[in-house]
C-alpha positions as a Markdown table, in Angstrom:
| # | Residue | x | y | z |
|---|---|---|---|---|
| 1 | Unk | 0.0 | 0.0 | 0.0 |
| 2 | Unk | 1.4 | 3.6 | -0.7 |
| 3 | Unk | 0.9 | 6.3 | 1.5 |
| 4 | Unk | 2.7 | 9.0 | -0.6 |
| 5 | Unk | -0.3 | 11.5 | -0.4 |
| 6 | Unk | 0.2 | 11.4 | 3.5 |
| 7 | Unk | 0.6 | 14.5 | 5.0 |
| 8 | Unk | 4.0 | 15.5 | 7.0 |
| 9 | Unk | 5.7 | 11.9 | 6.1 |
| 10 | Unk | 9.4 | 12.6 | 6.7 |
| 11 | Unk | 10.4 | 8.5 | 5.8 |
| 12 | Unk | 8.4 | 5.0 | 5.4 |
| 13 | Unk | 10.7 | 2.4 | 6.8 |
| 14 | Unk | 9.6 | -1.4 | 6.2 |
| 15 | Unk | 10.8 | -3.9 | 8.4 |
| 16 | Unk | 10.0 | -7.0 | 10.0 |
| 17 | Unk | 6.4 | -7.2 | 8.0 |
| 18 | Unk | 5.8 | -3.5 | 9.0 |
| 19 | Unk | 5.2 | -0.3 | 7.6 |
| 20 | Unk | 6.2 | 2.9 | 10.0 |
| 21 | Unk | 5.8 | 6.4 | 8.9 |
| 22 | Unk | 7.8 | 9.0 | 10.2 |
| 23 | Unk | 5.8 | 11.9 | 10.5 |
| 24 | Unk | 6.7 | 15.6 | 11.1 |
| 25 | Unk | 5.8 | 16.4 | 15.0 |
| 26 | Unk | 3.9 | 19.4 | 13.5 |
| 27 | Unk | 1.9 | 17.7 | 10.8 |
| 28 | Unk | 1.3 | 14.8 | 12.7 |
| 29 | Unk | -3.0 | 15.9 | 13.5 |
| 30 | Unk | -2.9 | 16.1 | 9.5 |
| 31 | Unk | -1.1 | 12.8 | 8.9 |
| 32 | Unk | -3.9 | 10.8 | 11.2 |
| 33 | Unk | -6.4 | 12.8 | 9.8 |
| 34 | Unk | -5.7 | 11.6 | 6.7 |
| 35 | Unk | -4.9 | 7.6 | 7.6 |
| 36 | Unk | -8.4 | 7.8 | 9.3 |
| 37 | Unk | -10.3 | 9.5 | 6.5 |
| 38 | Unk | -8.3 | 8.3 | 3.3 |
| 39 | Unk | -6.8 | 5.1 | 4.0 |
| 40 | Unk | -9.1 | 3.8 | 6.4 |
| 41 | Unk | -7.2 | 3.3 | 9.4 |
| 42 | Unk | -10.1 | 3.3 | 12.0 |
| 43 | Unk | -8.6 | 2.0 | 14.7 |
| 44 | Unk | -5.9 | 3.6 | 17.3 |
| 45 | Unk | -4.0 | 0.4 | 19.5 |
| 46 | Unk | -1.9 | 2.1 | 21.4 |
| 47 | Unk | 0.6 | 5.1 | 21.6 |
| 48 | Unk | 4.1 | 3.5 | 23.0 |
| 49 | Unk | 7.1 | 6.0 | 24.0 |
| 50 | Unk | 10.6 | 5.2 | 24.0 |
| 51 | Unk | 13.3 | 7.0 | 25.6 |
| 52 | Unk | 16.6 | 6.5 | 24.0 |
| 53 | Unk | 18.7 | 9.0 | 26.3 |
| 54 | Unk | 22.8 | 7.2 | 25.8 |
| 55 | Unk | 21.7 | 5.4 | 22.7 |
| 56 | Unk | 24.6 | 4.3 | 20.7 |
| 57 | Unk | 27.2 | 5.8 | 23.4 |
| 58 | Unk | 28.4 | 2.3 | 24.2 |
| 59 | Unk | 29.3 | -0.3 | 21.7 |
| 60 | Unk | 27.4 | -3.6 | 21.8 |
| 61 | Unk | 27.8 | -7.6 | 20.7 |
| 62 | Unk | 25.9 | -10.4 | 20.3 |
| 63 | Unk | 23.9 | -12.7 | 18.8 |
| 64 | Unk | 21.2 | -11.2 | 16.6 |
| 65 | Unk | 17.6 | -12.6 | 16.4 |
| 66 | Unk | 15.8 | -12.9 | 13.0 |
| 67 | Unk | 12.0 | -14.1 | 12.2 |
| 68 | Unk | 13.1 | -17.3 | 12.4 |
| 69 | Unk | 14.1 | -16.5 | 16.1 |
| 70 | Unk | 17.8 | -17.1 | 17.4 |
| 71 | Unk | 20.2 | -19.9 | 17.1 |
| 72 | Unk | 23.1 | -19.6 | 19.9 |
| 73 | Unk | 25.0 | -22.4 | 18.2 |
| 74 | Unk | 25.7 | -19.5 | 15.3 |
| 75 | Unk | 28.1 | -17.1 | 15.3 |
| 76 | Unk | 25.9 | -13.9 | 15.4 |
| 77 | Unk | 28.8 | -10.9 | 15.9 |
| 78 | Unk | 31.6 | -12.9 | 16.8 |
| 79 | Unk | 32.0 | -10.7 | 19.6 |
| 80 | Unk | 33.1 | -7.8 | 17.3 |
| 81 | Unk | 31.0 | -4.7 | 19.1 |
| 82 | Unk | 29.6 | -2.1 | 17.0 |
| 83 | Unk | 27.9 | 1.1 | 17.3 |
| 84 | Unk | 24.1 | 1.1 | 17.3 |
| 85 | Unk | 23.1 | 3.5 | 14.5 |
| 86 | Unk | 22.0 | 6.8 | 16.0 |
| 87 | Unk | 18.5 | 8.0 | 16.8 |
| 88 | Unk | 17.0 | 11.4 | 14.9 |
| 89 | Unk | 16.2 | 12.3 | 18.8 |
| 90 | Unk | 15.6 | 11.1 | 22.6 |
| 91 | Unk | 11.7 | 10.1 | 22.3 |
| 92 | Unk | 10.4 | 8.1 | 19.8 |
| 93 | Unk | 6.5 | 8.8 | 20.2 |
| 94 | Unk | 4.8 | 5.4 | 18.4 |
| 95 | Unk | 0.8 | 5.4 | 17.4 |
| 96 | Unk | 0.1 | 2.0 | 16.5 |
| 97 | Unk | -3.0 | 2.0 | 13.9 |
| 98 | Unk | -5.6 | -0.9 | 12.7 |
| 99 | Unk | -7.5 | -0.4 | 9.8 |
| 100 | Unk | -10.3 | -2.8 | 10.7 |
| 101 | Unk | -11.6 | -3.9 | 7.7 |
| 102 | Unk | -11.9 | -7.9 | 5.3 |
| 103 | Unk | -8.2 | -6.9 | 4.9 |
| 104 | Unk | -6.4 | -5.8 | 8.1 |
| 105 | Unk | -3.5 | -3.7 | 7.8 |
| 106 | Unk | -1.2 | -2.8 | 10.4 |
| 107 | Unk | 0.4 | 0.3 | 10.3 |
| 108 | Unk | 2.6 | 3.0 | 12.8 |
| 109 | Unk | 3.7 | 6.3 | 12.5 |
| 110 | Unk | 6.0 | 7.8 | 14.6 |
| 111 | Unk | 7.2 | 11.4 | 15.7 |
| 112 | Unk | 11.0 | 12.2 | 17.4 |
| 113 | Unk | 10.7 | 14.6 | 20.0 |
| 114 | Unk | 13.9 | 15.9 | 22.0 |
| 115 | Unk | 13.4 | 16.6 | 25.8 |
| 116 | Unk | 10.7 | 19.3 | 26.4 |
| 117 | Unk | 9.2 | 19.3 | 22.9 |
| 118 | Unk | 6.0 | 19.1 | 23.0 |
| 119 | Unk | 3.3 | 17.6 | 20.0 |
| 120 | Unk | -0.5 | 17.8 | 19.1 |
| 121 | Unk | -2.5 | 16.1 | 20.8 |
| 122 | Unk | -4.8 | 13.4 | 18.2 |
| 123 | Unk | -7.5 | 13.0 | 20.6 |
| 124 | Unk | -10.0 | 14.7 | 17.9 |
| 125 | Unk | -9.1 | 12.1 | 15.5 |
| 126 | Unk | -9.3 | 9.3 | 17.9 |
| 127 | Unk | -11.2 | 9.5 | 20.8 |
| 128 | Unk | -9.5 | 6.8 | 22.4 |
| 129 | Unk | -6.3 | 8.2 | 22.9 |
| 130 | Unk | -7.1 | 10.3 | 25.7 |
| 131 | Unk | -5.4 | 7.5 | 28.1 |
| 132 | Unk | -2.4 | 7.1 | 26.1 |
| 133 | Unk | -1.6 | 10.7 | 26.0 |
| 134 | Unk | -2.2 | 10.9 | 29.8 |
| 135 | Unk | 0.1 | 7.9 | 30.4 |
| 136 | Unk | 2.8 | 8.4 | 28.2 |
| 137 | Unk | 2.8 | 12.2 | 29.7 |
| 138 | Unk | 2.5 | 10.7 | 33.1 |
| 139 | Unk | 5.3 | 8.4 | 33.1 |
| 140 | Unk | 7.5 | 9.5 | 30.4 |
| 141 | Unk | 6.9 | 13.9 | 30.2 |
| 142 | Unk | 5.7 | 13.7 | 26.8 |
| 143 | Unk | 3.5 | 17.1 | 26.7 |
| 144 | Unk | 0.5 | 16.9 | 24.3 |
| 145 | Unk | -0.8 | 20.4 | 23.0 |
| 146 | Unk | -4.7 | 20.5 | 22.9 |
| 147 | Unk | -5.2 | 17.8 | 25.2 |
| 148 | Unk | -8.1 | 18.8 | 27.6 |
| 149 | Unk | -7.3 | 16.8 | 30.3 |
| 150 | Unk | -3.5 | 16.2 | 30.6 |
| 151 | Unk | -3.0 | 15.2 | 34.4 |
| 152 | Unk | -1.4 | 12.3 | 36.0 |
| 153 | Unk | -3.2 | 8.3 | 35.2 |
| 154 | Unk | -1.0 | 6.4 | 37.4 |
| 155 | Unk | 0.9 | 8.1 | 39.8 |
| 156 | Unk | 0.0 | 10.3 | 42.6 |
| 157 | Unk | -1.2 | 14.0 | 41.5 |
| 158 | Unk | 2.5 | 15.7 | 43.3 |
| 159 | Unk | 4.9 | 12.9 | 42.4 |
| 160 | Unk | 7.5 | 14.4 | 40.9 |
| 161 | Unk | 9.4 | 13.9 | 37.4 |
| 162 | Unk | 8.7 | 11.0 | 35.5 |
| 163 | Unk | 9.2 | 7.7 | 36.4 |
| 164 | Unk | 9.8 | 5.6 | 33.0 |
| 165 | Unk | 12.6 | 8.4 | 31.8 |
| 166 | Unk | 16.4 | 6.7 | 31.6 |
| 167 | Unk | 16.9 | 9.4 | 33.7 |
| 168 | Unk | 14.9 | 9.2 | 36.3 |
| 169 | Unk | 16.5 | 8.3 | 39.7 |
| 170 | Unk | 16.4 | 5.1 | 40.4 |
| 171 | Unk | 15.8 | 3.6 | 44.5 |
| 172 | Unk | 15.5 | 6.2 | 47.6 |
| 173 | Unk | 12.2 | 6.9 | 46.9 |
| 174 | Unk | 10.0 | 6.8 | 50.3 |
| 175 | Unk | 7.8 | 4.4 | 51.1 |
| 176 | Unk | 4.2 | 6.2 | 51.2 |
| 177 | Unk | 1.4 | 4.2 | 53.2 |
| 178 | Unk | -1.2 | 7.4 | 52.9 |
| 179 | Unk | -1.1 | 10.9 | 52.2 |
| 180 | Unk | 0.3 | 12.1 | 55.3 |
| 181 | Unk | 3.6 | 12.6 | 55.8 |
């Protein structure tokens, strides 16, 4: 399937049976607009955030898996490291997409955000992403322009920062048994 008359697509990547869009952060309300209304992708899954803070600072090796899985008894890397290959930015904001339908496609566009960017909000195309905007702000910091009701899903109203960052503090957090301290 093309999706060449998408709006604000920066790259299509194929991989592993998948199609991902890269979408411009700005254009992004325009690009699911037009996978809802165009190409029929009626269904939103799930929005998934990735933090990527350190990526490709340290070199790695080992064995690499492929559809067919992994086989340990072949040499993957030899144990020669390499550099991952770099990431456009930190977050790597995934929207997951069904188009629900005889023929179900599978489809995700994504947006790169650096730390304290902020993107629009796709609630008025789907409805149901009014939870995954509040949790990925909630535990990752991702801010969502528009959103009506952007306020913590999961932890307490005054916890502060966000726990699922790479650099979040990890251990000497208080035990809390109630609100009063």
């Amino acid at each position: 399937m093309s999706y060449a008359g998408v709006p604000g697509v920066v790259e299509t990547r194929e991989s592993f049976d998948e199609t991902t869009l890269v979408v411009d952060p700005a254009r992004l309300v325009e690009a699911c607009t037009s996978l809802r209304d165009e190409h029929g992708f009626n269904f939103l899954g799930d929005i998934a955030v990735a933090d990527y803070l350190g990526w490709g600072e340290q070199e790695v090796a080992g064995y690499i898996g492929t559809a067919g899985g992994r086989d340990l008894h072949v040499p993957g890397s030899q144990g020669l490291a390499r550099v991952p290959d770099p990431k456009p930015k930190r977050f790597s904001v995934s929207y997951h997409l069904l188009r629900v339908s005889d023929d179900p496609v599978r489809l995700r566009v994504q947006v790169w955000l650096d730390d304290g960017e902020a993107i629009p909000s796709v609630l008025p195309v789907w409805p149901a992403a009014d939870w995954f905007e509040r949790e990925a702000w909630d535990m990752m910091g991702i801010r969502f322009e528009g959103h009506a009701n952007l306020v913590r899903i999961l932890m307490p109203e005054d916890w502060e920062g966000h726990p699922l960052r790479k650099d979040y503090p990890l251990g000497g957090e208080p035990v809390r048994f109630s609100d009063e301290d």
